[in-house]
N, C-alpha and C positions, 0 to 999 in steps of 0.2 A: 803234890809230890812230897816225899818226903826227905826230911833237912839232909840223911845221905846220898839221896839222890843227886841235891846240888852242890855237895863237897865231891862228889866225883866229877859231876861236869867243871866245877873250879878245878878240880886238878889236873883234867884231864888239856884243858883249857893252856893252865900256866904250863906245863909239862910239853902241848906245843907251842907254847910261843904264839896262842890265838888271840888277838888284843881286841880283833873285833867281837871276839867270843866273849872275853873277858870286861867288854866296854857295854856289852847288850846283858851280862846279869850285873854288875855295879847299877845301869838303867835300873833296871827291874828290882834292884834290891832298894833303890831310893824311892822308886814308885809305892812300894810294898810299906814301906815306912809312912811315906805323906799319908796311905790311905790307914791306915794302924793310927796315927796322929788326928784324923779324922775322925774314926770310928770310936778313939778315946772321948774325943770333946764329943759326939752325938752322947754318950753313956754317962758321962761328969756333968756337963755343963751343955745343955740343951742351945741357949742364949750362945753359946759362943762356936757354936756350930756355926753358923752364919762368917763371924771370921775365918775357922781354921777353911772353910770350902773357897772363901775369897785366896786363899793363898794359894789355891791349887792351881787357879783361875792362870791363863799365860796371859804376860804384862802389852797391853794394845800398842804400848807405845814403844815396845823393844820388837814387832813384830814387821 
């Protein structure tokens, strides 16, 4: 989709007052990021791919 696509659903969003709306792309825009943060370390630094994936990883022991 394209980046106006989802400044209309944000607007459309904050203009009703949908926080559930507004809580599912905040989600999705942190997702989009780790995987961007990911996809850097595969292209930069091969070796450190291994960490940036362990971070993705949810924590066994908060689960």
């Amino acid at each position: 989709m394209s980046p106006r696509h989802y400044r209309d659903m944000i607007i459309r969003a904050s203009q009703a007052g949908d926080m559930r709306r507004i809580d599912q792309l905040a989600t999705q825009l942190a997702k989009a990021e780790e995987a961007r943060r990911l996809l850097q370390a595969l292209t930069h630094c091969p070796a450190c791919a291994a960490s940036a994936a362990a971070g993705l990883m949810p924590d066994a022991t908060t689960a």
